[in-house]
PADRENRO-316056 format. One record per residue (C-alpha): residue number from 0; residue in one letter; x, y, z. Coordinates in nm, 4 decimals. Layout:
// residues N
+-----+-----+----------+----------+----------+
!   n ! res !       px !       py !       pz !
+-----+-----+----------+----------+----------+
! NUM !   a !        X !        Y !        Z !
...
+-----+-----+----------+----------+----------+
***
This chain:
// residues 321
+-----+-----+----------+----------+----------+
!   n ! res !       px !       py !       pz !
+-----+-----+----------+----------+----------+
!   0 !   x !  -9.1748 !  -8.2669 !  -9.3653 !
!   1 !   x !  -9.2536 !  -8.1145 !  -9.6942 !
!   2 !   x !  -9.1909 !  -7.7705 !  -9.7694 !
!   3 !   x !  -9.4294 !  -7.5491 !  -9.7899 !
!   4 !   x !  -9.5733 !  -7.4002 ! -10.0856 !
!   5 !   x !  -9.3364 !  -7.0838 ! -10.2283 !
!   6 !   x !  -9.6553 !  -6.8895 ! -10.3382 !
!   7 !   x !  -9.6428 !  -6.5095 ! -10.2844 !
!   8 !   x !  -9.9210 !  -6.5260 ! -10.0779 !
!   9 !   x !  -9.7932 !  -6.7010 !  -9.8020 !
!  10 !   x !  -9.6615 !  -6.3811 !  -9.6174 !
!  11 !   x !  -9.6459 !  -6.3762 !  -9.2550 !
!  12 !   x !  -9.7508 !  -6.0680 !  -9.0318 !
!  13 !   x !  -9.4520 !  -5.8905 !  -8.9720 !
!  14 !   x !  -9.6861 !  -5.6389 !  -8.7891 !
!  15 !   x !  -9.4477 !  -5.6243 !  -8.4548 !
!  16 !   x !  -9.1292 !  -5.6126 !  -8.6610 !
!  17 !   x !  -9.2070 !  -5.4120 !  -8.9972 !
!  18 !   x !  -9.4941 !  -5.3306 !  -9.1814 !
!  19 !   x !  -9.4929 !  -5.5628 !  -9.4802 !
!  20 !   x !  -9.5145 !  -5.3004 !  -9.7562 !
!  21 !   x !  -9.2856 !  -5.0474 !  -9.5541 !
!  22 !   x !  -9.0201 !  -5.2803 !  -9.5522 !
!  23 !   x !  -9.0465 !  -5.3346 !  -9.8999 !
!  24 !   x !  -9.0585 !  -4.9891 !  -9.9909 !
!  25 !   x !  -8.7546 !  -4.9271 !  -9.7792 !
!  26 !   x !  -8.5752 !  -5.2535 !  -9.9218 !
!  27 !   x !  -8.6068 !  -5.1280 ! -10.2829 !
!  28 !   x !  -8.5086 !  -4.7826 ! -10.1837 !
!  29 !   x !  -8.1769 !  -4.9580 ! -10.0370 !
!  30 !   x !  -8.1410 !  -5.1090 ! -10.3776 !
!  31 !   x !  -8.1642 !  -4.8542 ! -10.5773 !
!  32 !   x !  -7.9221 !  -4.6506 ! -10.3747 !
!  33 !   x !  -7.7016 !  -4.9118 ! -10.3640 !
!  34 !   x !  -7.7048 !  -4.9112 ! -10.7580 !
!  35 !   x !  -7.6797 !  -4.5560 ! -10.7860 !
!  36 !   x !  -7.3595 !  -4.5977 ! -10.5296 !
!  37 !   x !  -7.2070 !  -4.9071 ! -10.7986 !
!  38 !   x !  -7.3382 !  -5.1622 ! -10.6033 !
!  39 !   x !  -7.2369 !  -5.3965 ! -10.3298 !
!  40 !   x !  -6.8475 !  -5.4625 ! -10.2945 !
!  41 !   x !  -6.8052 !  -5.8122 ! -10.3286 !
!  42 !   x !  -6.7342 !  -6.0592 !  -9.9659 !
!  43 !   x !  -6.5863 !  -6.2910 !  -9.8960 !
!  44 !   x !  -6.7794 !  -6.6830 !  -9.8892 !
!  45 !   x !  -6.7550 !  -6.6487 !  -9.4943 !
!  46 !   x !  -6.9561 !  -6.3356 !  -9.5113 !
!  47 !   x !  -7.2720 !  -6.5426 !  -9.6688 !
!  48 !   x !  -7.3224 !  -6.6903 !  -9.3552 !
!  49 !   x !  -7.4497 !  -6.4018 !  -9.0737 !
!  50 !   x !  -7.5539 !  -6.3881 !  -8.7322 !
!  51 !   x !  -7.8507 !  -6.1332 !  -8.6348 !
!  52 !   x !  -8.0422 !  -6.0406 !  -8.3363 !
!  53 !   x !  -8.3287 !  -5.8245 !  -8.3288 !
!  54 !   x !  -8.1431 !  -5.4989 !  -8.2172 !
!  55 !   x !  -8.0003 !  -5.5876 !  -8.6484 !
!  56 !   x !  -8.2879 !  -5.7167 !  -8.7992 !
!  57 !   x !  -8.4035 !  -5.4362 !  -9.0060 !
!  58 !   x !  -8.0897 !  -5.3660 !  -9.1231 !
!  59 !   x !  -7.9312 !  -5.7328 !  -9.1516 !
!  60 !   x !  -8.2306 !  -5.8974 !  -9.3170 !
!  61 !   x !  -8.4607 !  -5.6896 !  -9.4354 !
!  62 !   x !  -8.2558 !  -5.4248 !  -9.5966 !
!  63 !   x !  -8.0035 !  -5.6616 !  -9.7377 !
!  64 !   x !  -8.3102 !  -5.8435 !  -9.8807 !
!  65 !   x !  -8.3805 !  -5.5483 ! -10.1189 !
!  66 !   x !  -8.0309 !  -5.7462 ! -10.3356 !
!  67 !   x !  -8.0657 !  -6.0874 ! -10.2390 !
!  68 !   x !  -8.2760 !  -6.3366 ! -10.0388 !
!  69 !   x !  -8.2317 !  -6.3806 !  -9.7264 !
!  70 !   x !  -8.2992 !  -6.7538 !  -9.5806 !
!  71 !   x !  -8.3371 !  -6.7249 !  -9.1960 !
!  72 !   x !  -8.2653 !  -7.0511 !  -8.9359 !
!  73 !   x !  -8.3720 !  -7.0381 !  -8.6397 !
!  74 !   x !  -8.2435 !  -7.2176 !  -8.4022 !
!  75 !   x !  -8.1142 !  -7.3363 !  -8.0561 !
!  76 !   x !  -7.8074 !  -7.4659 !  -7.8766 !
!  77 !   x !  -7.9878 !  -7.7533 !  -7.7274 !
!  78 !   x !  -8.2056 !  -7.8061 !  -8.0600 !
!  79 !   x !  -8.0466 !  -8.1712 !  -8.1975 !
!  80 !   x !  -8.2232 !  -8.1379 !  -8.5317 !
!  81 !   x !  -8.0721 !  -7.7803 !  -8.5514 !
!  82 !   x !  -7.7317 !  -7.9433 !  -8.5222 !
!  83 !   x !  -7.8215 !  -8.1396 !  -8.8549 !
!  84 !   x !  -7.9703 !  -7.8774 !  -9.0394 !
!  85 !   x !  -7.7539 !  -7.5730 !  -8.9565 !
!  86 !   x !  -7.4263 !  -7.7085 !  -9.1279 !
!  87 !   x !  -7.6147 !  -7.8352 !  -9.4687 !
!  88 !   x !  -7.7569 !  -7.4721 !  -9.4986 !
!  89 !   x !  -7.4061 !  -7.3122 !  -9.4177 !
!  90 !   x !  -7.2817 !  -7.5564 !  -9.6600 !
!  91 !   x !  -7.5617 !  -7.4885 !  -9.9491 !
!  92 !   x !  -7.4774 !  -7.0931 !  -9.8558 !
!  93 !   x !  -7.1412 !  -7.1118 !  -9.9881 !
!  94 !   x !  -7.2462 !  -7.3575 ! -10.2733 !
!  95 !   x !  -7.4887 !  -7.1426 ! -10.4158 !
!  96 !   x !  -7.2295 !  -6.8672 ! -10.4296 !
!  97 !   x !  -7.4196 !  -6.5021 ! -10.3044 !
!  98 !   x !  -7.7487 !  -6.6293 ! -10.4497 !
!  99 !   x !  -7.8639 !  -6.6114 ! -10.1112 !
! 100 !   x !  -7.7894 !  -6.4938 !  -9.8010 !
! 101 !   x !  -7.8467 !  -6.7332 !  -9.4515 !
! 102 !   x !  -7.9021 !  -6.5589 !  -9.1130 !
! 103 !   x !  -7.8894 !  -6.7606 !  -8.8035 !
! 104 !   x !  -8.0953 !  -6.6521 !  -8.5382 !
! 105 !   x !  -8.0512 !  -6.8052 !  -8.1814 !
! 106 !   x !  -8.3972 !  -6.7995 !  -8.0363 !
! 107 !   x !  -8.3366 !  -6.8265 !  -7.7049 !
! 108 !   x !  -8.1766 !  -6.4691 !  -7.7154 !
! 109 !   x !  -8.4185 !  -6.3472 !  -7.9715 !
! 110 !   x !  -8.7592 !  -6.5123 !  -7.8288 !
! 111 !   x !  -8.9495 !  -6.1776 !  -7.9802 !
! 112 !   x !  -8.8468 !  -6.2375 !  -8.3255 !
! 113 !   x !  -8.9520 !  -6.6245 !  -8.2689 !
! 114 !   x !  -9.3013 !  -6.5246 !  -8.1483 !
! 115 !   x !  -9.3845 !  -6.2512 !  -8.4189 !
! 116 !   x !  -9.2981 !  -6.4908 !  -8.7124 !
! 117 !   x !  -9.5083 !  -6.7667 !  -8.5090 !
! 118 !   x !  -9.2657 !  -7.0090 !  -8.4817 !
! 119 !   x !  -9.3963 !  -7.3711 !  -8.2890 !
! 120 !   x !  -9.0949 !  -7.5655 !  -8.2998 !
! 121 !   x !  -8.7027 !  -7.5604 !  -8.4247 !
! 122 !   x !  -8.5265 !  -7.5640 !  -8.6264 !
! 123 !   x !  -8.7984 !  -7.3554 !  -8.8645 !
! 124 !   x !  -8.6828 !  -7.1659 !  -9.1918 !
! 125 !   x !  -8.8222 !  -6.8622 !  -9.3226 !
! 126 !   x !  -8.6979 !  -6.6177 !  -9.6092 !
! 127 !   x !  -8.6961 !  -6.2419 !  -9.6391 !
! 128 !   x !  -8.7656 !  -6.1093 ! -10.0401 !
! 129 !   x !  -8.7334 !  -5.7511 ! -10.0547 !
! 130 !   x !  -8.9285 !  -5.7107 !  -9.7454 !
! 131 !   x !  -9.1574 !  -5.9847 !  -9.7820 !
! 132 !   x !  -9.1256 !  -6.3016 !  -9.5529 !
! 133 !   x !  -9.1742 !  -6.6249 !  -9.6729 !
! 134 !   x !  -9.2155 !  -6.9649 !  -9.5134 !
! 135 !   x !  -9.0055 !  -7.2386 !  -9.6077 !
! 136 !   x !  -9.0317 !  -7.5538 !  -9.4105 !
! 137 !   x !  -8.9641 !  -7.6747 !  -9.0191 !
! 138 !   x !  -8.7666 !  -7.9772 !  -8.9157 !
! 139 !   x !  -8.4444 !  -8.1634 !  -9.0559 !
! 140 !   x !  -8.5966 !  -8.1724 !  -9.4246 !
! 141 !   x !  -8.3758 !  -8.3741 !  -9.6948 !
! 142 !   x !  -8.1151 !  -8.1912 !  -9.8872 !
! 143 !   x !  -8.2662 !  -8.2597 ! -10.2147 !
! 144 !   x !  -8.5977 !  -8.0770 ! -10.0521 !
! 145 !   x !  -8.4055 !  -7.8158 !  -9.9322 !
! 146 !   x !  -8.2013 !  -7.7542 ! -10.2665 !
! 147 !   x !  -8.6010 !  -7.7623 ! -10.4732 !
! 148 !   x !  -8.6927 !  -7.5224 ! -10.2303 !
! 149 !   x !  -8.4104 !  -7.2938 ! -10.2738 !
! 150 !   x !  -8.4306 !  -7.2824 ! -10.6285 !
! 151 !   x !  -8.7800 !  -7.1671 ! -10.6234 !
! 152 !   x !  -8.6969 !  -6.8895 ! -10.3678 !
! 153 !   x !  -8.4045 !  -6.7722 ! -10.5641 !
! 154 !   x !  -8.6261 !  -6.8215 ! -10.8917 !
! 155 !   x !  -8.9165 !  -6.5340 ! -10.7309 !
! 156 !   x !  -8.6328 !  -6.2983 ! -10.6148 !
! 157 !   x !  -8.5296 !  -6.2798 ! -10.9925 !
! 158 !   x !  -8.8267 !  -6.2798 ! -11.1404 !
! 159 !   x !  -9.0388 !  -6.0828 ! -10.9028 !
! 160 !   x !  -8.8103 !  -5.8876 ! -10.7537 !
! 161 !   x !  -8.5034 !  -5.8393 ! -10.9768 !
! 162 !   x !  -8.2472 !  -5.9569 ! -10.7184 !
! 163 !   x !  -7.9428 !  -6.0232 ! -10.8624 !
! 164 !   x !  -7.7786 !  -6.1744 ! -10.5570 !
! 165 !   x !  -7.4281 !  -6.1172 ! -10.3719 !
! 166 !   x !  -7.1187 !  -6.0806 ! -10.5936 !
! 167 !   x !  -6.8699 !  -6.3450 ! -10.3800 !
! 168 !   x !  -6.4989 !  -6.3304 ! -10.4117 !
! 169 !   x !  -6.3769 !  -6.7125 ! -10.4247 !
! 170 !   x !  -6.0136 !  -6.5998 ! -10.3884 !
! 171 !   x !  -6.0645 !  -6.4212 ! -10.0616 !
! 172 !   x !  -5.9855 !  -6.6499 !  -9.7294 !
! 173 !   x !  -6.2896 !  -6.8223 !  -9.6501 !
! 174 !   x !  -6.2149 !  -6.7759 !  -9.2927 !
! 175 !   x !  -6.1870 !  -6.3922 !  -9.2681 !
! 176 !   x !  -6.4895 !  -6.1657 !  -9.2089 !
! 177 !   x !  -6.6285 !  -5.9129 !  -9.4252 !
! 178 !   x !  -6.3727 !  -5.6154 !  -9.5229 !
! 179 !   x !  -6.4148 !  -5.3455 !  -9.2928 !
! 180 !   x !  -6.2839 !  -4.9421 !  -9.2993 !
! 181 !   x !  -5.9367 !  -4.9986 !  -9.1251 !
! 182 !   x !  -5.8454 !  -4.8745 !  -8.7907 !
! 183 !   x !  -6.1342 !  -4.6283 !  -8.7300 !
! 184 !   x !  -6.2173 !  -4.8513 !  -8.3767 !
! 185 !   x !  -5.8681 !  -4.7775 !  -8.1172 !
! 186 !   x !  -5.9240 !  -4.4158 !  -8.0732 !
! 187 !   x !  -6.3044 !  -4.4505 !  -8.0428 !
! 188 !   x !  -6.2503 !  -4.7388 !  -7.7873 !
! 189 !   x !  -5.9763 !  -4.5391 !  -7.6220 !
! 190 !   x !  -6.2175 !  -4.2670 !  -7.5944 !
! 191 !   x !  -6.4530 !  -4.5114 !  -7.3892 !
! 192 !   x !  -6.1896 !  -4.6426 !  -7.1661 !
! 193 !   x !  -6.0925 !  -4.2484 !  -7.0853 !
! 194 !   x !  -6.4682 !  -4.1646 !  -7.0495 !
! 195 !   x !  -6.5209 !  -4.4194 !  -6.7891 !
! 196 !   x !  -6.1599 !  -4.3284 !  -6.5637 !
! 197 !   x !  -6.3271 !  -4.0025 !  -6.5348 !
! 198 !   x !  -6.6800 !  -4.1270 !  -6.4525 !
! 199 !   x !  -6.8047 !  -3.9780 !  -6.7713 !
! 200 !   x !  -7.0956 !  -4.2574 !  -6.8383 !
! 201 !   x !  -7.2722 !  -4.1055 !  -7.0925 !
! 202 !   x !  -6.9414 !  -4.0239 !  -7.2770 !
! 203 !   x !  -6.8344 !  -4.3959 !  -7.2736 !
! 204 !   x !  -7.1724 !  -4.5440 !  -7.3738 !
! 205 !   x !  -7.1580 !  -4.2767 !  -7.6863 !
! 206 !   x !  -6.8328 !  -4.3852 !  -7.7228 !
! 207 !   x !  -6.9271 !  -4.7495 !  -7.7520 !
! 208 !   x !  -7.2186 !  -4.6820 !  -7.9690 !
! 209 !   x !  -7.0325 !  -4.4776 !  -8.2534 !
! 210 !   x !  -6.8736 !  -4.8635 !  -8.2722 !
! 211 !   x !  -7.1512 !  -5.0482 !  -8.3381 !
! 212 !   x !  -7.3117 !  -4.8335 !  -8.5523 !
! 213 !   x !  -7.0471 !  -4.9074 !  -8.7953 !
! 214 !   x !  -6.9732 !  -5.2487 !  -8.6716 !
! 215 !   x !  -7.2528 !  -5.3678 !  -8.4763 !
! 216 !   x !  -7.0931 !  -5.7342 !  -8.3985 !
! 217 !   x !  -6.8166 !  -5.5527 !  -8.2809 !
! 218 !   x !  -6.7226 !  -5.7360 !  -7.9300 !
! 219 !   x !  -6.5275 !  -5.5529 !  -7.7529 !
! 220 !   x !  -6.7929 !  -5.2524 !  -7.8231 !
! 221 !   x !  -7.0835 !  -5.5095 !  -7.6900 !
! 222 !   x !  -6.9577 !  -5.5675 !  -7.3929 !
! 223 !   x !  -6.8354 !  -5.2833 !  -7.2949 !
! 224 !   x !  -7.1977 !  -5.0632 !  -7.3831 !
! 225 !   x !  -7.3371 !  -5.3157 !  -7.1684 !
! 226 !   x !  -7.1037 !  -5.2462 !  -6.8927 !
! 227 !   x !  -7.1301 !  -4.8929 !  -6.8964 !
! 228 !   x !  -7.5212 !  -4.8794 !  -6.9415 !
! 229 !   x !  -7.5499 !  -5.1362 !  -6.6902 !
! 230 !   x !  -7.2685 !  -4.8686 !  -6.4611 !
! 231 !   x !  -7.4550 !  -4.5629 !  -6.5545 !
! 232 !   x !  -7.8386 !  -4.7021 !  -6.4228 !
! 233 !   x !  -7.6893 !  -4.8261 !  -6.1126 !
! 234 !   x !  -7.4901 !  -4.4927 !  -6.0023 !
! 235 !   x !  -7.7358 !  -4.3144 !  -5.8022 !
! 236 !   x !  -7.9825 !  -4.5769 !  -5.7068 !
! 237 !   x !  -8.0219 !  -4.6267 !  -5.3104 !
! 238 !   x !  -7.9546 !  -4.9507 !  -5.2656 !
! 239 !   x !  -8.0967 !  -5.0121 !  -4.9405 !
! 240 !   x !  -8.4375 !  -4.8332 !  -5.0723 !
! 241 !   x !  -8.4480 !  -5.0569 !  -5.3897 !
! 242 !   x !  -8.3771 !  -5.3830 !  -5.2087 !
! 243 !   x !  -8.6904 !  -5.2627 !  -4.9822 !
! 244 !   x !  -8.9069 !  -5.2023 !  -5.2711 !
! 245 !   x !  -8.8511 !  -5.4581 !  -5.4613 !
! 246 !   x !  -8.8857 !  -5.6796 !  -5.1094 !
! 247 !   x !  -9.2228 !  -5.4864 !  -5.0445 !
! 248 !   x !  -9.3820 !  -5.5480 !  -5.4340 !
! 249 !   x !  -9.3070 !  -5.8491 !  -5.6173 !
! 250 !   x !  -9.4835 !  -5.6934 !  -5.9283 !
! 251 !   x !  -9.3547 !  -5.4141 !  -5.9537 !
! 252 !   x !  -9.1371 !  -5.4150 !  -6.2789 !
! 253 !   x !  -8.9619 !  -5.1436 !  -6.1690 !
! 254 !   x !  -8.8355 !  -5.1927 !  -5.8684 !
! 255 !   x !  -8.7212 !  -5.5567 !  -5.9882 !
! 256 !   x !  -8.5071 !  -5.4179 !  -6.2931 !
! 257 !   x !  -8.3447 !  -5.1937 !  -6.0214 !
! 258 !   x !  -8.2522 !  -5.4656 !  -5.7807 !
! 259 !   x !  -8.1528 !  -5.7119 !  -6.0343 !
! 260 !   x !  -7.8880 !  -5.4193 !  -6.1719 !
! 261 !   x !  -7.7306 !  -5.3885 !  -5.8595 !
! 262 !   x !  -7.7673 !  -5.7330 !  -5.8175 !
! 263 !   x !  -7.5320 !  -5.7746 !  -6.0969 !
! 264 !   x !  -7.3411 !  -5.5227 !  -6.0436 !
! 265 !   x !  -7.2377 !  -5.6354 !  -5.6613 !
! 266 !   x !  -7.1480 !  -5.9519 !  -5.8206 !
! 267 !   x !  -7.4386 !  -6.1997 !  -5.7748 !
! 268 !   x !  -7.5037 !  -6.2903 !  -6.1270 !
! 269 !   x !  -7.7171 !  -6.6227 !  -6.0744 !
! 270 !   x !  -7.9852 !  -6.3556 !  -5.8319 !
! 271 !   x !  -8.0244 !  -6.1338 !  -6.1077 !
! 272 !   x !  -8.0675 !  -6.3512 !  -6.3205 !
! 273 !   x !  -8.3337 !  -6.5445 !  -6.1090 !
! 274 !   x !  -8.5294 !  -6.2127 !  -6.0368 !
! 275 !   x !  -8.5982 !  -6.1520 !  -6.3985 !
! 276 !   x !  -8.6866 !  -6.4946 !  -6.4735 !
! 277 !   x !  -8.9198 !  -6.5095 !  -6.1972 !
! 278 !   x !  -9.0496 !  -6.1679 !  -6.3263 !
! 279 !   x !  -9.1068 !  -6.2483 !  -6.6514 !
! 280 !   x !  -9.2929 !  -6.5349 !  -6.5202 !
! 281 !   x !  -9.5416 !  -6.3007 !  -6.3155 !
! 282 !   x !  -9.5903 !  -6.0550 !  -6.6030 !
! 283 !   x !  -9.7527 !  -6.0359 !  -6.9185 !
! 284 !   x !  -9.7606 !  -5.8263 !  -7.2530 !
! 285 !   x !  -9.4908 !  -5.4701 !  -7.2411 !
! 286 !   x !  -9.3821 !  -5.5534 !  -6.8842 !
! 287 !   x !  -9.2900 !  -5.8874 !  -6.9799 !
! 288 !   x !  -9.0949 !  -5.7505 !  -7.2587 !
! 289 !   x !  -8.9173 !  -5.5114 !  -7.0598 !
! 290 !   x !  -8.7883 !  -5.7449 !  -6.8462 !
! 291 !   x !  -8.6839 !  -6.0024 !  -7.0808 !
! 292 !   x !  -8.5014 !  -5.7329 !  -7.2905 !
! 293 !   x !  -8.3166 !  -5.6439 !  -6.9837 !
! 294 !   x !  -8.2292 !  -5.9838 !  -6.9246 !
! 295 !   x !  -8.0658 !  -5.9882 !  -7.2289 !
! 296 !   x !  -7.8716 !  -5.6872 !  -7.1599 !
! 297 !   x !  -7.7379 !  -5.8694 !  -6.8690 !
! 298 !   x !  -7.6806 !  -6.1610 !  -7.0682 !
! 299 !   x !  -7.4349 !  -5.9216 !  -7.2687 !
! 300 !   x !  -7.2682 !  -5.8166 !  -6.9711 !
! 301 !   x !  -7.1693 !  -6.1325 !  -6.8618 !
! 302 !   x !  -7.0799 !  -6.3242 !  -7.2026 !
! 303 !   x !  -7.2752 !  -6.5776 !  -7.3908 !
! 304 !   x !  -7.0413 !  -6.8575 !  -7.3064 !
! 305 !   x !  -7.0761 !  -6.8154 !  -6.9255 !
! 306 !   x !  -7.2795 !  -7.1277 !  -6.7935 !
! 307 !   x !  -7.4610 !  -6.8914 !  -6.5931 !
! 308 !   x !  -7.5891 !  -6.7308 !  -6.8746 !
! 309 !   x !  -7.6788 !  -7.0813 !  -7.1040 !
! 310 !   x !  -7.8573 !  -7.1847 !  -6.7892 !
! 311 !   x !  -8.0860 !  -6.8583 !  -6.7346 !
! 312 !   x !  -8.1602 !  -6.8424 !  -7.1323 !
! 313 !   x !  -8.2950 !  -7.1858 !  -7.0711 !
! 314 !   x !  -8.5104 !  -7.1367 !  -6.7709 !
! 315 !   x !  -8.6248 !  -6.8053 !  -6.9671 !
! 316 !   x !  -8.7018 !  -6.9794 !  -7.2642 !
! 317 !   x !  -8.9043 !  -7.2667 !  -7.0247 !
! 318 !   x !  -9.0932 !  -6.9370 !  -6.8652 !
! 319 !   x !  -9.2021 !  -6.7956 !  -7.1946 !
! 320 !   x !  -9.2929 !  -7.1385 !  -7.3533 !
+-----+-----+----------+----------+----------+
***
């Protein structure tokens, strides 16, 4: 498939995500404070190569777009032609050296960011230029299309935009993540850990969250928020009136969030996981959202490599699609 024409004026709605021109205006503002601050520090080649979810992507994509652009892939695990296509644009990451910057997003845990950029089929590549989304082309495209089309993305970021790109430092290991302040995490994730022996909830999910607002990939952070959020919903519920209501009134959202928490929370992962499935099935619109944005909470709880949790994301994503 060809790609598609790099005009300006092929913007997507970015209504449900950002205003176009507010995350622009924000974007440049980023810049400029980032030049008044002496700039980026320079990363490491690993760090050209990011994950982001839609909890991060305002401030993975579209304010890191404000100094370079940023070529999204989405994707799937069971996608084959994403399997192709993801390593020649990790590849063509590092090759082009912090002229761009490539964010994976799984879209089977981010099925919201799939639907507002109006994605019909995977792998599909968009780009973010300060703010302003741009798309590329869909399907395993040849490397010598890919590489024209990168050229004339990079190409409008300078010329429109002024990006100047990522400053990359070759000598740093290629394996090793993005420097980070050291040791600010033990006492904050001590503090958690002390928060919940004392039954202090809402201590231990602040606790948690100072984490990720510094490093917001940080694991041990993730799964622990979800933990305690998941903990701190469940505490006072009645079970025995919640399994009744939720019994009683199939539709109501509600009551099938509750049950599905203390579903999890007893232990019976795969009927929690069902119930929201079969409730995002029913609903439509903010319900439906609510309910698959819990699911995805509960995802977090469990761990993305759990088999229980690859197969609900796919009956989700057969629900949805």
């Amino acid at each position: 498939m060809q790609p598609r024409n790099m005009s300006m004026s092929g913007v997507v709605d970015l209504a449900a995500v950002k205003a176009a021109g507010e995350a622009k205006a924000k974007a440049e503002q980023a810049r400029a404070e980032a030049a008044r601050q002496g700039g980026s520090a320079a990363v490491p080649p690993s760090a050209l190569v990011i994950d982001v979810d839609e909890a991060g992507f305002e401030r993975d994509v579209l304010q890191r777009s404000a100094e370079v652009p940023v070529v999204l892939d989405f994707w799937a695990e069971w996608c084959e032609p994403c399997k192709q296509l993801g390593p020649l644009l990790e590849r063509l990451a590092v090759e082009y050296n912090g002229r761009f910057l490539l964010a994976k997003i799984d879209v089977d845990a981010n099925q919201m960011l799939m639907q507002q950029f109006g994605i019909q089929g995977i792998p599909a590549v968009f780009a973010v230029v300060a703010g302003q989304a741009l798309p590329l082309f869909q399907g395993a495209v040849p490397e010598a299309q890919i590489r024209e089309t990168l050229d004339q993305l990079i190409a409008v970021g300078e010329e429109r935009f002024g990006l100047t790109g990522i400053t990359v430092d070759a000598d740093a290991d290629p394996s090793a993540p993005a420097a980070r302040p050291a040791g600010p995490y033990d006492s904050l994730l001590e503090a958690a850990m002390t928060a919940l022996d004392a039954g202090d909830l809402a201590g231990a999910v602040q606790a948690y969250k100072n984490v990720l607002a510094d490093d917001p990939a940080h694991p041990e952070a993730k799964l622990g928020l979800a933990q305690a959020e998941l903990l701190a919903r469940v505490q006072d519920l009645d079970p025995g009136a919640v399994r009744r209501n939720a019994a009683d009134d199939p539709a109501d959202v509600t009551a099938q969030l509750a049950a599905a928490d203390l579903d999890l929370a007893g232990g019976h992962v795969q009927d929690a996981f069902g119930r929201l499935v079969e409730t995002v099935r029913r609903t439509a619109g903010e319900d439906r959202d609510a309910v698959r944005l819990r699911l995805l909470e509960l995802f977090e709880v469990i761990g993305a490599d759990d088999p229980r949790v690859t197969a609900a994301r796919q009956a989700l994503a057969r629900v949805l699609f």
